[in-house]
Phi, psi and omega in degrees: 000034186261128181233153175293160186276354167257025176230132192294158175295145188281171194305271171353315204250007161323291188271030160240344149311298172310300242249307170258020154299302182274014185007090186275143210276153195266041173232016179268347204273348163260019192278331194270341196275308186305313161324309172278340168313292184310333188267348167096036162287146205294174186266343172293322166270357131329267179337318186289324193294321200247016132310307181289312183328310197291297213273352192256339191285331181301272156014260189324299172308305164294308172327279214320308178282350160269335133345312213268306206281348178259324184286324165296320155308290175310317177303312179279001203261307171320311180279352169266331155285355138325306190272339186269353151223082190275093185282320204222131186254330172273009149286290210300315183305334170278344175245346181306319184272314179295329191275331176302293179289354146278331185278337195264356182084355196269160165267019163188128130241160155197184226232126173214130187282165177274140190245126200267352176304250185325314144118065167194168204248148138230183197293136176246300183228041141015122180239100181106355183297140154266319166285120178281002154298264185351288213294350215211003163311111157248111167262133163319161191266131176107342176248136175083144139340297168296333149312292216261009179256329169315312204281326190234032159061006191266162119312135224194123184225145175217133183263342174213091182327281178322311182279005200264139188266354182309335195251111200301079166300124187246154180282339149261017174251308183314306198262029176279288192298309178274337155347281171323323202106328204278120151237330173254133166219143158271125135228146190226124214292165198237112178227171180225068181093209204258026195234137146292117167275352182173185181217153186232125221247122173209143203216160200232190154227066196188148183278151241198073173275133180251135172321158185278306163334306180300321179254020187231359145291301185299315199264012165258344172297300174295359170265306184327310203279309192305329201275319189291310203285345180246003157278335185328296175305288159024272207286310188284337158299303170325282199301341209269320179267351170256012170273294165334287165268091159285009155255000154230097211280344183278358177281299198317311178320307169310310210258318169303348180277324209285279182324307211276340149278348170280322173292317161326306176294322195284330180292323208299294193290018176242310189292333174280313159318296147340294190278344183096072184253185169226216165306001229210305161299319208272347154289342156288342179248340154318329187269006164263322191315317197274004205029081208196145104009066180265144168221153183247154114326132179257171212256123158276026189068321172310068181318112186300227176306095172340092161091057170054068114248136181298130160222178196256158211199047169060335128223006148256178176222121161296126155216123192314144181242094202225175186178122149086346191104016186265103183249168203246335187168205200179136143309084211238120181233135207241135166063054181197091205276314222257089168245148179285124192291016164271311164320321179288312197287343171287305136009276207274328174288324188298299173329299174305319148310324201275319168313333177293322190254023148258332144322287202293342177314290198316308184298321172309311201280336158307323160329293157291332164291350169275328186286313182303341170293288165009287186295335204257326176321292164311337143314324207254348196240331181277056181277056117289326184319165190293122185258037163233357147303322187281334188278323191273305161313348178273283213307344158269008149262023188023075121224178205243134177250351169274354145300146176312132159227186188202122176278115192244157189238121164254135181226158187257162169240098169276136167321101196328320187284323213308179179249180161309331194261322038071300175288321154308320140276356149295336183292309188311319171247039169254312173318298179316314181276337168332281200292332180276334160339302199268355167287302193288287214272025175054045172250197198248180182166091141234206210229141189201134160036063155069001175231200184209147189259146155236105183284098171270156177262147166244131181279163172327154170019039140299146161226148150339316184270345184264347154317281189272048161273323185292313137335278202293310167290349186265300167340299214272284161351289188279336199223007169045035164210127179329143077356090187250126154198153194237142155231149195278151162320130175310142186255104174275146189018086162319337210260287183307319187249033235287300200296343171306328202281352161289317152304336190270359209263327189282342182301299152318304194286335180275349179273331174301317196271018156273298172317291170298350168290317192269061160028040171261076077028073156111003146291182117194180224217156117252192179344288188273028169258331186266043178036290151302286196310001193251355181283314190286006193230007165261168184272105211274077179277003162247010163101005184243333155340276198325315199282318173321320181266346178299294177287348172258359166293332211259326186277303192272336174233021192309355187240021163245002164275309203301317176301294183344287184319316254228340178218001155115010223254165160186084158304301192302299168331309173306332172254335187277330188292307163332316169258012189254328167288011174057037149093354190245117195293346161309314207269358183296314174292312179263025154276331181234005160064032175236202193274170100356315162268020140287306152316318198283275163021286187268335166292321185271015157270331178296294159355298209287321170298310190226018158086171205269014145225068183296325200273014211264193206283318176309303186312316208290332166311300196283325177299312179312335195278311164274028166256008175250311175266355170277359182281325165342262142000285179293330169305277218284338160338274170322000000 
């Protein structure tokens, strides 16, 4: 719906302007296209009216989602001014909850402490319960959902309680729970250091899947309510010691000083929120709170503070900066060994704000990572585009395509055991981490062939391989899971040359799958890191690589692949297992899980094929290198 500002909107898009000027529900956006159908409108101005339709619902669904992302943010910046003049610890624990169940959508939430006398969790607050059963619910540690997210310190979501078998059903929490009504529940453990006080809990009475967002919402709530309940303690151990010791009056001073900079940090860092500051303030301003050096980090694969607690680093102190299981960077306060635990929570509350406002940098910043996949799609799949068109789209994602790049191909190495759903959000979030890589490093970045392809610029006295080393470690790093990535030869001015970036890009792809064939996993590489072997993976554009290697296979072992062919046999197997078993036809056999004079058999056909000293050292060399590279060959071949 983009028009220049001195030309009025065309007829078409007038009532949809209206429609999101009073933001009007989105099944009212077909009432002007039926209206012009009835009145007998021509099919062109059909066509316009749902061309504008289409561009107005697009319009209206991003409000609803910055809306929706403003309202959340808000919420949280409001329980972080709550905490920064913390008065009523059961007013804040109350809107903590009031606030949770309005944004999740649920019709009940509510919060339960752990009781360590009685060794079971209850109820403390509720929001939307009806039932006085429900309210007044105590579970054992281990039982219920809510038991079992105390007990092992996870998040724990069911879209249908009763039907989930995971969960210690007892006859008094079910019937607590239907009592209530309730079938999808969320819960998220409540923590202080390495102990859970409680868990904070949101539910629907209706079946429910809740989103990875959703629950990386909720447990941002649940840090809130953990930070109110331990100034809460705080604050009552503080009264607890100036009733008490009256002689020592220079601790209390001391310790009141403490207190009294934790609260300083909590206006501060609300107040840098509240206005829109960013990492870099709230590291600044911590480090006066603390006297002290703070820097934030971007994530080296190296976890700081275990689950955002601060830890020690020989005369620093660490703390992770993480959302989702995700890390995102650390929080480094530097040349300040004697910090106090009221300071490490000052620390680990900075982390957290600082994590809030690299979500939210990230919801902002999704937009633009769809247009740069977009732009890198059309490199790859469009090499005909205008290439003064692809130069004025780069550049309003500041990057330069008449500069040199290099296309790299990433793949996560997911666990074998993984499920369908595990390899899908492992793809989101190697795309995801991808895209803020190429966002920073003035690149390209889309989700591709089960990965993600990346167009990076290469620098003065840069090489390709030392690109995706980098890559792979930085990938590998942010997603806490191996990484493979290959990269291609440089591409001078993508922009100039649209159609090089396909090619260089299968080129990257031949690099991936050579590193996992030699079980290099979670590396990377090019070409020319594999020396020989880089002859099949570079892009043999006069036609003589290939053929090179086509022939010393067919000379050295070309006539046990043929027989293979030629009667169904598998020799070629038989032999590869054979020098991977060290040459012992024992260990040969429970590799391939056959008798032993099957193996003795098949070697002594082999013999006979490539003659009688194929086993001596020189022959066995050469035979391995081409049982190597024709397993290649046929990997990238596929």
């Amino acid at each position: 719906m983009s028009m220049s500002h001195d030309q009025p909107p065309s007829g078409s898009e007038v009532p949809y302007l209206e429609l999101l000027a009073r933001g009007a529900a989105a099944d009212a956006y077909e009432r002007p296209v039926l209206v012009a159908r009835a009145d007998g409108a021509p099919p062109g101005t059909l066509a316009a009216l749902e061309t504008a339709k289409t561009h107005a619902l697009r319009v209206r669904a991003e409000l609803e989602g910055r809306r929706r992302r403003e309202a959340e943010l808000s919420a949280l910046y409001e329980t972080a001014h709550d905490l920064a003049g913390l008065r009523d610890l059961d007013a804040v624990l109350a809107a903590i909850v009031q606030r949770a169940r309005s944004l999740l959508g649920t019709e009940v939430a509510y919060l339960s402490l752990n009781d360590p006398v009685a060794g079971d969790t209850y109820m403390r607050v509720t929001e939307g319960s009806v039932s006085a059963r429900f309210q007044q619910l105590r579970l054992g540690m281990g039982e219920g959902l809510g038991g079992l997210v105390a007990q092992t310190a996870r998040p724990y979501a069911t879209e249908s309680y009763f039907d989930d078998p995971r969960f210690q059903h007892t006859w008094t929490i079910d019937s607590g729970v239907r009592d209530e009504g309730l079938v999808a529940i969320l819960g998220v453990p409540l923590t202080l250091g390495s102990q859970v006080i409680g868990v904070l809990f949101a539910a629907d009475r209706r079946a429910r899947v809740f989103e990875r967002e959703q629950i990386a919402l909720l447990g941002s709530f649940a840090a809130h309510a953990a930070v109110a309940i331990d100034t809460a303690n705080l604050l009552a151990e503080t009264r607890s010691a100036l009733a008490e010791l009256e002689k020592a009056n220079e601790i209390i001073r001391d310790r009141s000083g403490v207190i009294e900079r934790a609260s300083e940090v909590h206006d501060r860092l609300t107040e840098l929120v509240l206005r829109g500051g960013g990492v870099h303030d709230v590291a600044g301003a911590v480090s006066e709170v603390l006297d002290g050096n703070v820097e934030f980090t971007e994530a080296d694969g190296e976890p700081a503070g275990t689950d955002g607690h601060a830890v020690r680093r020989g005369d620093d102190w660490v703390v992770s900066v993480s959302a989702g299981g995700e890390l995102l960077g650390a929080l480094v306060l530097h040349g300040h060994p004697d910090l106090d635990p009221v300071d490490q929570r000052t620390l680990e509350r900075a982390a957290m704000v600082t994590s809030l406002l690299l979500l939210a940098r990230r919801s902002a910043g999704e937009a633009e990572q769809r247009v740069r996949g977009e732009l890198l799609d059309d490199l790859l799949d469009a090499p005909d585009r205008d290439p003064r068109l692809l130069r004025e789209r780069a550049a309003r994602l500041r990057a330069d395509l008449d500069a040199p790049h290099v296309v790299l191909a990433a793949r996560i190495e997911a666990p074998r055991a993984a499920t369908v759903e595990r390899e899908s959000a492992d793809r989101r979030r190697l795309w995801s981490a991808a895209s803020h890589l190429a966002a920073t490093g003035h690149g390209l970045a889309a989700a591709r062939d089960g990965g993600t392809v990346l167009l990076l610029p290469l620098g003065s006295g840069d090489s390709a391989a030392a690109l995706a080393r980098r890559t792979a470690k930085h990938l590998g790093g942010a997603l806490r899971e191996p990484v493979t990535v290959g990269a291609s030869g440089p591409v001078d001015a993508p922009a100039a040359h649209p159609g090089a970036v396909a090619g260089a890009y299968e080129e990257a792809r031949r690099c991936v799958d050579a590193l996992r064939l030699l079980g290099r996993c979670g590396e990377g590489a090019a070409a020319e890191d594999f020396g020989f072997l880089g002859l099949l993976l570079a892009d043999s554009r006069d036609g003589r690589s290939g053929g090179a290697i086509e022939r010393f296979v067919r000379r050295t072992i070309g006539e046990v692949i043929e027989y293979d062919r030629r009667r169904g046999t598998d020799l070629v197997r038989t032999l590869d297992a054979y020098f991977a078993c060290g040459m012992s036809p024992a260990r040969t056999k429970d590799a391939l899980h056959v008798h032993v004079n099957t193996v003795a058999q098949r070697l002594e056909r082999i013999g006979r094929l490539l003659g009688a000293d194929w086993q001596s050292p020189e022959r066995a060399l050469e035979v391995q290198l081409a049982l190597r590279l024709h397993g290649l060959s046929a990997a990238i071949t596929h």
